[in-house]
N, C-alpha and C positions, 0 to 999 in steps of 0.2 A: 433636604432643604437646600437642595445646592441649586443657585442661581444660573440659567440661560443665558447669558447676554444678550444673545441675538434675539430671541424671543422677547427679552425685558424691556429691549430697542423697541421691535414693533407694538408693543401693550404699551410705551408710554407715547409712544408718539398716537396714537389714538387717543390715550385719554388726557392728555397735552393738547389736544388738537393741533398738533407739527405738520403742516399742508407742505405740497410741494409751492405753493407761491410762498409759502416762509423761506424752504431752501431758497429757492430765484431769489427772492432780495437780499439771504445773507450772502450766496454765490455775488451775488453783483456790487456787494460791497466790499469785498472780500478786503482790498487795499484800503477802505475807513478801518474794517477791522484788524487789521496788521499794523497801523499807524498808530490806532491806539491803543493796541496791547499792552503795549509796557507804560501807558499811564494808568490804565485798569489794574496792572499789578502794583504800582506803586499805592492805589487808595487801598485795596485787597489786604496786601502786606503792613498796612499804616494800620487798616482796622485790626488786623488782630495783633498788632503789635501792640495797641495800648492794652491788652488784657494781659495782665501778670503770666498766666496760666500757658497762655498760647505765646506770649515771648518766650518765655523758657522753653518749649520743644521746637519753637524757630531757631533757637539759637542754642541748642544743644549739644549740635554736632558742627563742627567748622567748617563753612562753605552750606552746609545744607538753605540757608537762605536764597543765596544764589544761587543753588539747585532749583528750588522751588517757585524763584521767582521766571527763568530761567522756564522750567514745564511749563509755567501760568500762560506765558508769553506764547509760549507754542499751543497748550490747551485753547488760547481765546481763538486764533487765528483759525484753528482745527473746526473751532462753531461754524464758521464764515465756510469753509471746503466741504465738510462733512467727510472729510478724508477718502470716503469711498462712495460719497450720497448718504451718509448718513448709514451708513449701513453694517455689515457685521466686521471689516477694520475697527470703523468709527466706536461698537459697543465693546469690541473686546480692549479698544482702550479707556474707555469710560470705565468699566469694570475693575482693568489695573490702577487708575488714579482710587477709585475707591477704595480699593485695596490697600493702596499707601496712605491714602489718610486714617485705615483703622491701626497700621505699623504704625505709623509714628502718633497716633493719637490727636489729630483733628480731628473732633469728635464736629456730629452734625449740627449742636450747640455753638459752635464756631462757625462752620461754614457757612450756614444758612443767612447768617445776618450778614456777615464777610460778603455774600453774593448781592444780598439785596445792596450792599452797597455799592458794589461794580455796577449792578442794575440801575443808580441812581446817578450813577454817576457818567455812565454809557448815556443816557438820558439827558443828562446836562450837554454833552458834546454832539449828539444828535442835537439839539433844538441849536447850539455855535454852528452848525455845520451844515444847517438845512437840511438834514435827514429826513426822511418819511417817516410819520410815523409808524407805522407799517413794519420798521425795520425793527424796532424797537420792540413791537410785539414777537416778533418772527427770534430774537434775540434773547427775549425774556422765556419765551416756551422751549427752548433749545437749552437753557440755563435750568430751567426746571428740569429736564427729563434727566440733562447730570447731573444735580443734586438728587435727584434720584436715586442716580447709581450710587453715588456717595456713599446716602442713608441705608440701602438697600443692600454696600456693604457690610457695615453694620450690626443688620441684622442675622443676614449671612454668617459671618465669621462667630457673632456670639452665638447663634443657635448651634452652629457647629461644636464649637467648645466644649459646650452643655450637653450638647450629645455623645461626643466624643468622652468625657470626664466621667457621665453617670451611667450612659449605656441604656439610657430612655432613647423611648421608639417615637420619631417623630408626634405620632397621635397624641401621646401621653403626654410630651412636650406644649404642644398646641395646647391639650386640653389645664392644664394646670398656668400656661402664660392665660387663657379665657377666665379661669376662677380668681386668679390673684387677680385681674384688672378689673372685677366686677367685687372682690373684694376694698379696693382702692378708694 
């Protein structure tokens, strides 16, 4: 069960529908989005700051806020580049940000709504700023395909676990996550 990045790249951007006219407008906005990075990080870090749960592993370790806010900053800008077009840079860093939010426990219960709030709030400064809409989509499917990686590490890291701990063969795994979900 061990995840491809590069491959997980190309299967979500198909089933995202991530066009190259989405890279071109986030390419050509690149400077709205480096402007606003660090007020995306500030709504990001404010939403999960009011949850008890996620204050505590933000503030855990000393400085790690500023670390995180810090990546965020670079992560949003990296949408707008695709670092390499989007391409196998771009996933095998998507993969390590997943990574660290299964290490420090951003679980996808947190991030997911975290995003939709950058996403609403991206939204709000596209319409101050006469943005295309356009951009907005091209921005919001790009945000999907990393939260992908996110969740998809997640999955990763605990199947691993479970396999590593019991010594179950993939198949056996699958077939018993299929019976407990149909048991639910």
């Amino acid at each position: 069960m061990s995840l491809n990045p590069h491959d997980f790249m190309v299967t979500m951007e198909k089933r995202v529908a991530f066009t190259p006219e989405d890279k071109e407008i986030l390419k050509s906005n690149l400077d709205w989005g480096k402007e606003i990075a660090p007020e995306m990080a500030d709504h990001f870090y404010a939403y999960l700051g009011r949850d008890p749960e996620m204050s505590a592993i933000l503030d855990e370790k000393e400085g790690r806020m500023h670390r995180l806010r810090e990546t965020f900053v670079q992560w949003f800008a990296e949408m707008f580049t695709g670092m390499d077009e989007w391409g196998n840079n771009y996933a095998d860093r998507r993969w390590r940000i997943g990574l660290v939010h299964v290490q420090i426990g951003i679980g996808p219960q947190h991030v997911v709504p975290a995003m939709a709030t950058v996403i609403n709030e991206a939204r709000k400064r596209l319409d101050t700023d006469g943005k295309p809409l356009e951009l907005l989509d091209a921005l919001s499917r790009i945000c999907m395909i990393d939260l992908a990686f996110i969740e998809q590490a997640y999955v990763e890291v605990s199947s691993a676990a479970v396999l590593q701990e019991t010594g179950w063969t993939e198949g056996l795994f699958r077939r018993l996550i299929k019976t407990g979900a149909g048991s639910m």
